[in-house]
C-alpha positions as CSV (number, residue, x, y, z in Angstrom):
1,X,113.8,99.7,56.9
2,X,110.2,98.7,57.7
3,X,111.4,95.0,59.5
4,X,114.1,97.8,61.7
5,X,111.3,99.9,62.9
6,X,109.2,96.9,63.4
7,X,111.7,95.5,65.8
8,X,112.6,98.7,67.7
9,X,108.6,98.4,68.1
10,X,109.0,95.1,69.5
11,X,111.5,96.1,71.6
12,X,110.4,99.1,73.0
13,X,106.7,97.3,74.0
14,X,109.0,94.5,75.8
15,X,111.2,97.2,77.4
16,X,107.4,98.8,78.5
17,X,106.3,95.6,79.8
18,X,108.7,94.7,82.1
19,X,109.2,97.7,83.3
20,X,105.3,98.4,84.1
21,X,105.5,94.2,85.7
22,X,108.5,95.1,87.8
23,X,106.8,98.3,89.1
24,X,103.5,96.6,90.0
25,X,105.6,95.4,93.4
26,X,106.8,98.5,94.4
27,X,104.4,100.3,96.6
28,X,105.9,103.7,96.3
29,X,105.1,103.5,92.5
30,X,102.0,101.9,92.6
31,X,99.2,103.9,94.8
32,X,96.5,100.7,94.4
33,X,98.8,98.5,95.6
34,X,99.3,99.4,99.6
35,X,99.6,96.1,100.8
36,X,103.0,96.9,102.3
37,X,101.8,100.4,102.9
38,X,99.1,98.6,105.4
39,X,101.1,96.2,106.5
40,X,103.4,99.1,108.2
41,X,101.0,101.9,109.3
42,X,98.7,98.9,111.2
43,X,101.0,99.1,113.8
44,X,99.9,102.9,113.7
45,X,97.3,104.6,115.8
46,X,95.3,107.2,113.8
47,X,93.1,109.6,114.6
48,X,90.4,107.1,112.9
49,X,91.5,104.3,114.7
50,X,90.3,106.5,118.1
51,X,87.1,107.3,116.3
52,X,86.5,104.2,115.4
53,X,86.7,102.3,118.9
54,X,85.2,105.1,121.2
55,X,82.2,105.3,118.6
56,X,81.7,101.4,119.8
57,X,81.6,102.2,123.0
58,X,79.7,105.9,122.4
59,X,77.0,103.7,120.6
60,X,76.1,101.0,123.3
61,X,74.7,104.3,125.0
62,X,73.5,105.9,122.1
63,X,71.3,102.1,121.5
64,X,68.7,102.8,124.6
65,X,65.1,103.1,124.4
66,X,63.9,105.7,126.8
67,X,64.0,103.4,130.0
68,X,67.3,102.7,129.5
69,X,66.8,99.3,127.6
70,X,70.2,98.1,125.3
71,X,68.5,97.2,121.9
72,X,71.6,95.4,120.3
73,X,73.0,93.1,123.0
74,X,70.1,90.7,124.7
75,X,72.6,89.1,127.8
76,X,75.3,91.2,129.7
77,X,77.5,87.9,128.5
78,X,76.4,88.8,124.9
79,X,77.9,92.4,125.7
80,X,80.7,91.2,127.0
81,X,81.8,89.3,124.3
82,X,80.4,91.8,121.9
83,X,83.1,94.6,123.6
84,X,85.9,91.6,123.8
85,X,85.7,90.7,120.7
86,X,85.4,93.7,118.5
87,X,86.7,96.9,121.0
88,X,88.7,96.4,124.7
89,X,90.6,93.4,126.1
90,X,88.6,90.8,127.9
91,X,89.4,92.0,131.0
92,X,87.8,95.8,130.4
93,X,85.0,94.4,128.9
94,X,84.2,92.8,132.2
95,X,84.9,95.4,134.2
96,X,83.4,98.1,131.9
97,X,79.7,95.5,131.8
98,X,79.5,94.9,135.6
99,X,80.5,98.8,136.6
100,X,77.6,100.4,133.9
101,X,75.2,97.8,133.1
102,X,73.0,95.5,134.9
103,X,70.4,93.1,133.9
104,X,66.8,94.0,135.3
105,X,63.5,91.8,134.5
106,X,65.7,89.8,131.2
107,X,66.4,93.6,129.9
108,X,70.1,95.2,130.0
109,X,69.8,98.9,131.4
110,X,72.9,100.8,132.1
111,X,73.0,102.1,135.8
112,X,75.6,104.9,134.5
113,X,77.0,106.5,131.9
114,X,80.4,107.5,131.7
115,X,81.8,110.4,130.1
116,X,81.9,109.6,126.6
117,X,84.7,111.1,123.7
118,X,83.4,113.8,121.5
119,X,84.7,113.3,118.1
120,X,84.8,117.1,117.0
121,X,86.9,118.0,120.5
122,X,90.5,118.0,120.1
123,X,92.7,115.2,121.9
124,X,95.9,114.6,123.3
125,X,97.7,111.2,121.6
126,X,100.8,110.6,123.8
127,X,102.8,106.8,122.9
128,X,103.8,105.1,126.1
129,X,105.8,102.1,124.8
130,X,105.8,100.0,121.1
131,X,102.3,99.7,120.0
132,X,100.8,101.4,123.5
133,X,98.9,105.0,123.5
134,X,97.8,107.2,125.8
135,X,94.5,109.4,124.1
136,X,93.3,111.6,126.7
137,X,90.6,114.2,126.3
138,X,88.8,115.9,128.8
139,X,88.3,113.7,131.8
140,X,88.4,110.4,130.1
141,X,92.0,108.7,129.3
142,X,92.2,105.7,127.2
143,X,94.6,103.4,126.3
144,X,95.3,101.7,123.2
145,X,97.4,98.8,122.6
146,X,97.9,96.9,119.3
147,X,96.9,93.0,119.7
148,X,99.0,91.1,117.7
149,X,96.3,88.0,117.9
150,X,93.0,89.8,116.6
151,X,95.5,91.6,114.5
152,X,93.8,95.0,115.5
153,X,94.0,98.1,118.1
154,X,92.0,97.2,121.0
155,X,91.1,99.7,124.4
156,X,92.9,98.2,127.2
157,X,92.5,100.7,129.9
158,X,90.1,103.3,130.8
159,X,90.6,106.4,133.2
160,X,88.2,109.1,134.3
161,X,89.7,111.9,135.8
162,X,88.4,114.6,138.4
């Protein structure tokens, strides 16, 4: 009787075992494991997503000693590449540099600033094609669209409207 119980033990670990290794891949089982989980909602704008880009942009403004002076960035190229690299397309970031910011005695002031999103405002999240999004809220209207190189949302357009 005792070697029959001690190999319905052994079975029923075994049984556990594999059953706990085969769930370890499935995501729906498994909430520490969101690898696939991620891999489909990246291709998802989310209302952190938003936050997180306009705050980039909200913070090159919010970086300004009372003349004006950018601490962070010390070249307009430096800002450029800074804004291509980590928020808008290449092309924005140029634009978006040369129509706010200029560079006066080896010091970047900005010559504007441009309605900015509020976080705690509401918004209006409208998708325009696969992996392109229209957020528009108050007078500003940006675009996202999902760069499949850096592997993250960039801004690709920005609107002000009157």
């Amino acid at each position: 009787m005792k070697k029959i119980m001690f190999l319905a033990g052994i079975v029923v670990l075994m049984m556990v075992f594999f059953n706990l290794k085969e769930d370890k891949n499935d995501p729906k089982l498994n909430a520490e494991m969101n690898n696939t989980q991620i891999n489909v909602n990246q291709h998802k704008l989310d209302q952190a997503k938003i936050n997180e880009l306009a705050s980039q942009i909200k913070m090159l403004f919010d970086d300004v000693d009372t003349r004006g002076h950018v601490y962070v960035h010390q070249s307009l190229g430096a800002l450029e590449n800074y804004l291509a690299a980590n928020v808008t397309s290449r092309e924005l970031a140029k634009n978006f540099v040369e129509e706010h910011f200029i560079n006066q005695n080896g010091k970047i002031i900005y010559k504007s600033k441009p309605f900015l999103f509020d976080y705690e405002k509401n918004r209006t999240v409208r998708e325009l094609e696969n992996n392109t999004y229209s957020v528009k809220q108050n007078n500003v209207v940006l675009t996202f669209k999902y760069n499949n190189d850096a592997n993250a949302w960039r801004i690709v357009g920005i609107a002000y409207l009157n």
